[in-house]
N, C-alpha and C positions, 0 to 999 in steps of 0.2 A: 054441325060440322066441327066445330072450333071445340066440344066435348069430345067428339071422336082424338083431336089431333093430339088433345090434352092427354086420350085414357093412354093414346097410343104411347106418346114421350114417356108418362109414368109405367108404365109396361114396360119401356126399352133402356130407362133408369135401372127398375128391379133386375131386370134380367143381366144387366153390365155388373151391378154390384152384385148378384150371386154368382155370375161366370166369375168374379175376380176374389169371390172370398174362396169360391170354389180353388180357384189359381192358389192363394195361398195359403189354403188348410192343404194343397199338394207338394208345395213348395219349401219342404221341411230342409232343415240346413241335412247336410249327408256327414256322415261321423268321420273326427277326425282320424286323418292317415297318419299312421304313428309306424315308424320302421325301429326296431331292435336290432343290435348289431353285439349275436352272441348268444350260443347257446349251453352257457352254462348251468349252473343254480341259480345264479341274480337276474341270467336274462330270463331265464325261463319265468320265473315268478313276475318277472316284470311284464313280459308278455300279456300272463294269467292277467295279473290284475289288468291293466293296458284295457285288454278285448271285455272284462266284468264291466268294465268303466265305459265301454259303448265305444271304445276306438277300433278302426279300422285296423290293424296289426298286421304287418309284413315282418318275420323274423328273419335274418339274415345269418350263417354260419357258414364258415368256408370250412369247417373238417365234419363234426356230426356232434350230437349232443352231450354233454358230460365231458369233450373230449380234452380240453387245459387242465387248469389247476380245480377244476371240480373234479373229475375224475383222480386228482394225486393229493385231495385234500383228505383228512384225517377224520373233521366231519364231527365235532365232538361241540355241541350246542352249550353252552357256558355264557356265565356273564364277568367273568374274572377279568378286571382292570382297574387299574387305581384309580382313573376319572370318573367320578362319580354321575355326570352330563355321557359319559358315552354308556358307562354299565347300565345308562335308564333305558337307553336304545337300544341298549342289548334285551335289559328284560323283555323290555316290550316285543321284540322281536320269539322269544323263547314263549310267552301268550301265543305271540301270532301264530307260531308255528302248530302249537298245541292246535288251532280252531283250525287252522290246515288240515292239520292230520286228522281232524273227526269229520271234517268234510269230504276230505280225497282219501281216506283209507291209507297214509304215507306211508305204514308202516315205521314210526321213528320208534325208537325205543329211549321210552323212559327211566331209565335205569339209577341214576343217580353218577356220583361220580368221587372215586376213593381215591387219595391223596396220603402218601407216609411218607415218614424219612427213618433212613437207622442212622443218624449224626448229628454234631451239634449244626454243622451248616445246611442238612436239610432240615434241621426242627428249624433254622432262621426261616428258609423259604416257606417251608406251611406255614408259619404263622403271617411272613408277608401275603400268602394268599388267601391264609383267612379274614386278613384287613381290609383286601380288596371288596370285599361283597361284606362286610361285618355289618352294617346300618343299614342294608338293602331290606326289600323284600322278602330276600330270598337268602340266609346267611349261612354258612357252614356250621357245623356240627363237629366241635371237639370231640374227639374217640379215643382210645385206648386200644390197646391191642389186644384184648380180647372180643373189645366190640367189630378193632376190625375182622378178627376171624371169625365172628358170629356175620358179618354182613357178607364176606367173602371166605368161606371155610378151605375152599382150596389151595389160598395162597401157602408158602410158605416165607413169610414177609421177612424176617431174621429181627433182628433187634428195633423197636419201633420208639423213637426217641418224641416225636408227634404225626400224630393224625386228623384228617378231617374229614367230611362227608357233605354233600349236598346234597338232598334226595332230589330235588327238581331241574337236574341237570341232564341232557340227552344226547342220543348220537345216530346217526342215519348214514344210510348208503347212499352217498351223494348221486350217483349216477344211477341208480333206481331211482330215488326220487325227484330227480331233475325228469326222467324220461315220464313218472310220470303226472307234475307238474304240466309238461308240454300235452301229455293226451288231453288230460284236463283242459287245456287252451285250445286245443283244434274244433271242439263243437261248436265253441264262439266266436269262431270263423278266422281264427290267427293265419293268415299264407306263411306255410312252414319253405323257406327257399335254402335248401341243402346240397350238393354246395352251390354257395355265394358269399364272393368277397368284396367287399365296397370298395370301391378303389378312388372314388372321387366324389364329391358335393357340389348341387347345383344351387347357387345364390340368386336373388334377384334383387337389387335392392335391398341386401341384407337377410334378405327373408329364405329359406330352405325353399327350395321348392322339389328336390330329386335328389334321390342317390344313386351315383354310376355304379356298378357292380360289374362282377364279370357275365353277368347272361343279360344285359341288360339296364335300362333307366326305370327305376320307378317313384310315380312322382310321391310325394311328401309333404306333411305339412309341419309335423316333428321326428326327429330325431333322439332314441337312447343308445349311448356306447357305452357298454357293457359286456367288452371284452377282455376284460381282466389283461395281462399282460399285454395286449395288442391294443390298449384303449388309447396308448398315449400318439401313439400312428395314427391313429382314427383322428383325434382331438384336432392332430397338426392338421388335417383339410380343413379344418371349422376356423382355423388362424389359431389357436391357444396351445401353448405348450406346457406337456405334463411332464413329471417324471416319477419314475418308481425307482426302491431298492431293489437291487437283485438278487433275491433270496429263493435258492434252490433248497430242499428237502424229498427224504425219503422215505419210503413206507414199506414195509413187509408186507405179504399178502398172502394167505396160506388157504393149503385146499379144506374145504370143507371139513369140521371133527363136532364132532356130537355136542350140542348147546351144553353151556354148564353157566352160563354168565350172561347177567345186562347190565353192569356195569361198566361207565369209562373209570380206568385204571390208572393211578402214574406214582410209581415208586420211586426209589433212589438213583441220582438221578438222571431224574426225566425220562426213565423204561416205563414206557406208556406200550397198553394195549386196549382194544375191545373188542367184541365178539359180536358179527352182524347176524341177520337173523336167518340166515342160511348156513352160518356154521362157519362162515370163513373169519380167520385172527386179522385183524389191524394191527399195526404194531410200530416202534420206533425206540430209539435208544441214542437219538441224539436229536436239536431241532434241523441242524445243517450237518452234510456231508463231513466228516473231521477234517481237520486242516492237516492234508496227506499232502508230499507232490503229487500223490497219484490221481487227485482230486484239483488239482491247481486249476485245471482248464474248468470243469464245472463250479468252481468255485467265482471263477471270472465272469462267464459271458452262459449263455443257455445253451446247454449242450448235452446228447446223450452220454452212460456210462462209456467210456472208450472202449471196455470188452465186456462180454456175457457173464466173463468168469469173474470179473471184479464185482458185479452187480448180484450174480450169486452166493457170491463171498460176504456180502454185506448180509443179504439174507439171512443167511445161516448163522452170521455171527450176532445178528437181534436176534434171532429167537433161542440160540442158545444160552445169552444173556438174559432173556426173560423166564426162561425155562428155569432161572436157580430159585423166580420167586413165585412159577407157577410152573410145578410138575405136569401139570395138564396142557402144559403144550409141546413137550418134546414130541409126542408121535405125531404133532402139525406138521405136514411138508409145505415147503415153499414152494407156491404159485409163481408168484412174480417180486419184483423191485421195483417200484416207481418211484418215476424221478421227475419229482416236479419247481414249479418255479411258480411263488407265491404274486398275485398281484399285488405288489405291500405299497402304497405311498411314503414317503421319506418319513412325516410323521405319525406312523404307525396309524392314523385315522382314515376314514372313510373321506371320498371324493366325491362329491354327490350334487346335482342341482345343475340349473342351466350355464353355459359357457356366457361370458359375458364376449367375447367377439362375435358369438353367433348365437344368442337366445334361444333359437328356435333348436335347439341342440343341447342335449342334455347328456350328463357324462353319473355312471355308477361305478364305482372301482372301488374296492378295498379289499384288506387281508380281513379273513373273520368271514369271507364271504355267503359261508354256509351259515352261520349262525345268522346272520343280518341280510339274508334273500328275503326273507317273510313279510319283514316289515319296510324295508326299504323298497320290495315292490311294491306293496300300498300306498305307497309316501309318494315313489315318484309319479306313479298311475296318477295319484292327486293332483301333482303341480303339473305333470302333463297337458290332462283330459281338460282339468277346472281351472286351474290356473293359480290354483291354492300355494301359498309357502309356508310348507312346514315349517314352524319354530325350531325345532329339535333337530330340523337337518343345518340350524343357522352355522353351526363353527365348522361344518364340515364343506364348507361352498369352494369350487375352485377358484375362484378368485384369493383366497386365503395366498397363494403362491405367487401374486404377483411380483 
């Protein structure tokens, strides 16, 4: 009897400890909830990476995708800056993009990017822009004007006092390839919520646990704000205040005309163009609006053109200014004028990494945003998901502005 009671106990031993290993090979942690606020290029890539990295993903957007300053961005992939700590982030980000595009088919174009002057003050400028990138990986190419007209035969450039080239420089339809970044994320289970506006933060002890929005609470266990000009609204729920410069610019946008060009473009000065892969011109002929009265109000605060015609007027007047140094775009018509407003931080650098009044909240903002999606969604997926800190994100922390 006393063997029976024994086999019994060790029978009802085994069976507790495999009901209980059974319990916690079931027992698996559930992936982190990670809400994105912003469907830009940065959010979008953040998202991607986000969901690659095993998180839960709720993107949040109150208008539609591409629709701020990725949609009015110019979109011209570069590593040109005189810091030598951010042009590393740039390259790496201009790799990233490249292994993007062979895996999601982005369609970016690799084009290179040509750079003249006819003066002695634009031969100063190319040569400070060939300094910027001179000891990189990746460094300009002194040209001549024959070479330029061998790399781009159509220009009609006029007198070229210096030139450079970059062949590994790029440029993309922000807004194709933002929308198709985001397909790319839906298979990995990203909750695409369009429209939704956050309107408020649920804390507990410090700790995130919900974002209020307009359809709804949903709960959280990190937060990215990565809403370009609306990020620093977003911050103030978190407790932390941001600020940006308020830097509006314009783009020309013309209807489709027969490919003749993959390069980015930018002459005297700064009559920049490119040609996307649909045939439509990019264009620009100044970085900001001129200093008109007619411009005073968009020069101040974020605001539409005041009339259709002024906004046409601009058009017509880039491209018939670019038209002296490429004959192949007078028969372009003008599509549209955008008018956008850059996410810039005051120090021209990226904003990047957790909020120190609320950790569990992470903030992405900069100008450059197209170029530095690629890798900055890697970067933050990283210190998101894992909990890693990037080295390379160190000088860009918001804390920097306290």
């Amino acid at each position: 009897m006393e063997t029976v009671v024994r086999r019994r106990q060790v029978l009802t031993g085994l069976g507790a400890l495999a009901l209980a290993g059974g319990l916690q090979a079931n027992a698996r942690p559930r992936p982190l909830r990670v809400g994105v606020v912003g469907a830009g290029i940065l959010g979008a890539s953040v998202a991607l990476h986000l969901a690659d990295a095993g998180a839960h993903v709720t993107l949040f957007e109150s208008t539609g995708p591409a629709a701020g300053a990725t949609r009015n961005s110019y979109a011209w992939l570069n590593a040109f800056v005189d810091d030598p700590v951010y042009r590393d982030v740039r390259l790496r980000s201009l790799a990233r993009w490249r292994l993007l595009d062979a895996r999601y088919r982005l369609g970016i174009v690799w084009g290179g990017y040509l750079n003249w002057a006819s003066d002695e003050a634009g031969r100063a400028s190319v040569a400070a822009n060939a300094a910027q990138v001179a000891d990189s990986i990746a460094p300009a190419h002194a040209v001549d004007r024959d070479r330029v007209l061998a790399l781009a035969p159509y220009l009609t450039p006029g007198p070229v006092t210096a030139a450079l080239w970059t062949p590994t420089d790029g440029h993309l339809d922000p807004q194709g390839v933002t929308e198709q970044l985001l397909a790319a994320a839906r298979p990995l289970g990203v909750d695409w919520r369009c429209p939704s506006t956050v309107t408020d933060l649920d804390f507990h002890r410090g700790r995130l646990r919900a974002a209020i929005t307009t359809d709804g609470r949903t709960p959280l266990d990190r937060l990215v704000l990565a809403a370009g000009t609306a990020t620093p609204k977003l911050a103030a729920l978190a407790g932390t205040h941001l600020s940006l410069q308020h830097a509006p610019g314009i783009l020309a946008h013309t209807r489709p005309i027969e490919r003749f060009t993959t390069l980015t473009h930018e002459g005297p000065g700064e009559s920049s163009f490119k040609q996307l892969p649909n045939g439509r011109i990019v264009a620009y002929d100044a970085p900001h609006p001129p200093d008109l009265p007619v411009h005073s109000g968009i020069r101040a605060a974020p605001m539409d053109f005041p009339s259709e015609d002024l906004r046409r007027a601009h058009g017509s007047r880039m491209l018939e200014h670019l038209s002296r140094f490429c004959p192949r775009l007078r028969p372009a018509d003008l599509e549209t004028l955008t008018l956008g407003f850059r996410p810039m931080p005051l120090d021209d650098r990226p904003i990047v990494g957790a909020l120190a009044s609320a950790p569990d909240v992470h903030v992405a903002v900069t100008h450059s945003g197209v170029t530095l999606a690629a890798i900055l969604g890697r970067w933050v997926a990283s210190e998101v998901v894992d909990g890693n800190r990037i080295p390379q994100l160190s000088p860009y922390r918001p804390e920097r502005f306290r």
